[in-house]
C-alpha positions as a LaTeX table, in Angstrom:
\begin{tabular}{lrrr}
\hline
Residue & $x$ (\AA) & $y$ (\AA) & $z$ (\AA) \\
\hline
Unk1 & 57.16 & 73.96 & $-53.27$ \\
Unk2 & 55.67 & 75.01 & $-56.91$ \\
Unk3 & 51.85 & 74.56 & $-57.70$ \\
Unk4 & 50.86 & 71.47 & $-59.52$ \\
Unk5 & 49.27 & 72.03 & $-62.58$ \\
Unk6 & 45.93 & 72.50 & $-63.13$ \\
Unk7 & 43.74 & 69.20 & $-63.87$ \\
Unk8 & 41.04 & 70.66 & $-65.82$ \\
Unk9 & 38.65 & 73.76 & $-65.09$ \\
Unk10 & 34.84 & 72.27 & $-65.03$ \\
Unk11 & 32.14 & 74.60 & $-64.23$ \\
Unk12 & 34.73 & 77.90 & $-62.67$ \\
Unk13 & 36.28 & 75.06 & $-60.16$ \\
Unk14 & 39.99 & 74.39 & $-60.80$ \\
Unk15 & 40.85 & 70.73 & $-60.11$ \\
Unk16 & 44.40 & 70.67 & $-58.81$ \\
Unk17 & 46.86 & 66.84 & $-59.28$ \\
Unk18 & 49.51 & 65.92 & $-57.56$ \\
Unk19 & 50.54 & 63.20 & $-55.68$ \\
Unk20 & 49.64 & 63.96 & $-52.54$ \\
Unk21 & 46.43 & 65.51 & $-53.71$ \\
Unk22 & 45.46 & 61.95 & $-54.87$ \\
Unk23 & 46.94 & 60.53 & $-51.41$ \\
Unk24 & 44.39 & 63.19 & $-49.42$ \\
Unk25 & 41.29 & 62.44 & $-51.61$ \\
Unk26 & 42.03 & 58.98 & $-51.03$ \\
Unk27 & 42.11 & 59.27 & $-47.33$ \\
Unk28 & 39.07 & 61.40 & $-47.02$ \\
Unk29 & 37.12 & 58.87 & $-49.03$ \\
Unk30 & 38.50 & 55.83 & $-46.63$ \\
Unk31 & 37.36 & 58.22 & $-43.95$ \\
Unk32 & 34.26 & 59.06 & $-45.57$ \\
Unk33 & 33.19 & 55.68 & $-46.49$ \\
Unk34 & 34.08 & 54.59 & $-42.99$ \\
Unk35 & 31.97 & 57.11 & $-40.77$ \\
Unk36 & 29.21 & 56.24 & $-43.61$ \\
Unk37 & 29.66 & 52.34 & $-42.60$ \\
Unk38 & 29.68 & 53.01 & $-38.93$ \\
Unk39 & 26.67 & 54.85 & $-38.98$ \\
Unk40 & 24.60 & 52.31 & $-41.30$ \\
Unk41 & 23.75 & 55.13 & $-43.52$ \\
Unk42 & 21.84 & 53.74 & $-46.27$ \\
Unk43 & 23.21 & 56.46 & $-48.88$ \\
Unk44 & 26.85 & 56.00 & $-50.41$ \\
Unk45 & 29.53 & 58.67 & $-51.05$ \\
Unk46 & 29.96 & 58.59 & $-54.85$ \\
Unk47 & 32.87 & 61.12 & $-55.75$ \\
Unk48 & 35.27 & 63.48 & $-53.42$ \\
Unk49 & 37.77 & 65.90 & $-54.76$ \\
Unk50 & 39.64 & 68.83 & $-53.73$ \\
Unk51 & 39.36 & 71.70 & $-55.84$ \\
Unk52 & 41.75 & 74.85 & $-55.30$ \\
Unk53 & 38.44 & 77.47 & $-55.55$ \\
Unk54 & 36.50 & 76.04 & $-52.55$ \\
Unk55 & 38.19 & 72.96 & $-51.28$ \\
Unk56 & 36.72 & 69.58 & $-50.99$ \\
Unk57 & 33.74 & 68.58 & $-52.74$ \\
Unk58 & 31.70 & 65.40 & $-51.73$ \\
Unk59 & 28.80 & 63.84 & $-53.58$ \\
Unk60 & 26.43 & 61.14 & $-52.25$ \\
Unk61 & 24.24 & 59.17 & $-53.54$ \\
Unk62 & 21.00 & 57.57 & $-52.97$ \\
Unk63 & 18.83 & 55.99 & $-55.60$ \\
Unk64 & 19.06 & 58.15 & $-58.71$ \\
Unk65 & 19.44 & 61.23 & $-56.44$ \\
Unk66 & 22.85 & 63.26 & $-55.41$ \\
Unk67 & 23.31 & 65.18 & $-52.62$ \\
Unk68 & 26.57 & 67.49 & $-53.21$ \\
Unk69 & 28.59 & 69.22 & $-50.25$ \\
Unk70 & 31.16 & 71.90 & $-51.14$ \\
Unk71 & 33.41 & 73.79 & $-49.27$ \\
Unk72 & 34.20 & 70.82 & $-46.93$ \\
Unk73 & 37.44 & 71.92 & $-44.81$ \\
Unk74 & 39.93 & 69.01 & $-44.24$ \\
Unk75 & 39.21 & 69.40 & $-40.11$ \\
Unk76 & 35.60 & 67.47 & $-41.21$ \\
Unk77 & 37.57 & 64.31 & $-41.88$ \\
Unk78 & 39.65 & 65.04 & $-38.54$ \\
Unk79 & 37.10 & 65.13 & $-36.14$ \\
Unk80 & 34.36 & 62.97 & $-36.01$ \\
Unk81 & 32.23 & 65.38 & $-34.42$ \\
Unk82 & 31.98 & 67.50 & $-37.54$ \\
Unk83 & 31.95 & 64.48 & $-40.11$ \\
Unk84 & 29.00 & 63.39 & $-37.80$ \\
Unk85 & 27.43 & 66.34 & $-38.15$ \\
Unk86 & 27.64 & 66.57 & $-42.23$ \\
Unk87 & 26.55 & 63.15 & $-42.44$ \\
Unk88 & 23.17 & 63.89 & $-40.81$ \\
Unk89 & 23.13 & 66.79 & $-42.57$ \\
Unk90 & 22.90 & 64.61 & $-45.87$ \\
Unk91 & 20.65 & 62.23 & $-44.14$ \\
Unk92 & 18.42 & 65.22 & $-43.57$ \\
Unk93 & 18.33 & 66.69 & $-47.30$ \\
Unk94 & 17.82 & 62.88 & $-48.80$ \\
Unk95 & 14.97 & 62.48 & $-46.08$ \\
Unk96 & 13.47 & 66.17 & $-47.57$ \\
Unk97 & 13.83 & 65.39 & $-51.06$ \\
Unk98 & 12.14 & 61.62 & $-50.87$ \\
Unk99 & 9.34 & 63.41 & $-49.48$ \\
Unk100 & 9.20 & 65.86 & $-51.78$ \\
Unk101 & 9.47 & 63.67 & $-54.80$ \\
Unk102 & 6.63 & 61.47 & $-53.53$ \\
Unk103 & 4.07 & 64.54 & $-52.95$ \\
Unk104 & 4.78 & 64.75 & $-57.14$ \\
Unk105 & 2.34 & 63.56 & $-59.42$ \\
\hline
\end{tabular}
C-alpha cells in the first residue's frame, strides 16, 4: 500500500490524510470524548491527530488553557487502563497550572 500524501508540515510534524487516517482520528476522539464523559472530567478534548513524526497528538482544554499530549500510541485508546491513566494525567497538569496561575499577581 503507497503512503498518502503529506497534509501539510506545521512546526517539523508531518500531518499524514487518508481515509482511514480520518476514520482512526475519528474513533480515537469518540473514544476520547467517551472515557472524558464517563469520568465527569470537567476539561474537554479540543483537537486529536495523528502525525507520521510522533503519532497521535491530543489537546484539551479547560478555560483558556491547553493541555497537549504527544506521542500517544494507538494501545491508549485500546485499553482503558492506559486512557485512564492519561486522563488523570491531564487532570493533574490542569490542577498544577490553576494553582499556579492563581499564586500570579
Amino acid at each position: 500500500m503507497p503512503t498518502p500524501a503529506p497534509r501539510s508540515v506545521s512546526s517539523g510534524l508531518t500531518i499524514i490524510s487518508s481515509p482511514t487516517g480520518t476514520q482512526l482520528d475519528d474513533d480515537a476522539r469518540q473514544c476520547i470524548e467517551a472515557a472524558i464523559a464517563r469520568r465527569k472530567d470537567e476539561f474537554a478534548l479540543s483537537q486529536v491527530f495523528w502525525t507520521a513524526d510522533y503519532g497521535y497528538v491530543v489537546r484539551f482544554r479547560l478555560g483558556g488553557v491547553d493541555v497537549v499530549r504527544t506521542a500517544v500510541d494507538m494501545v491508549v485508546f485500546e485499553e482503558s487502563w492506559r486512557m485512564d491513566r492519561m486522563l488523570d494525567g491531564v487532570r493533574l497538569t490542569f490542577k498544577a497550572l490553576a494553582r499556579h496561575v492563581r499564586l500570579q499577581p
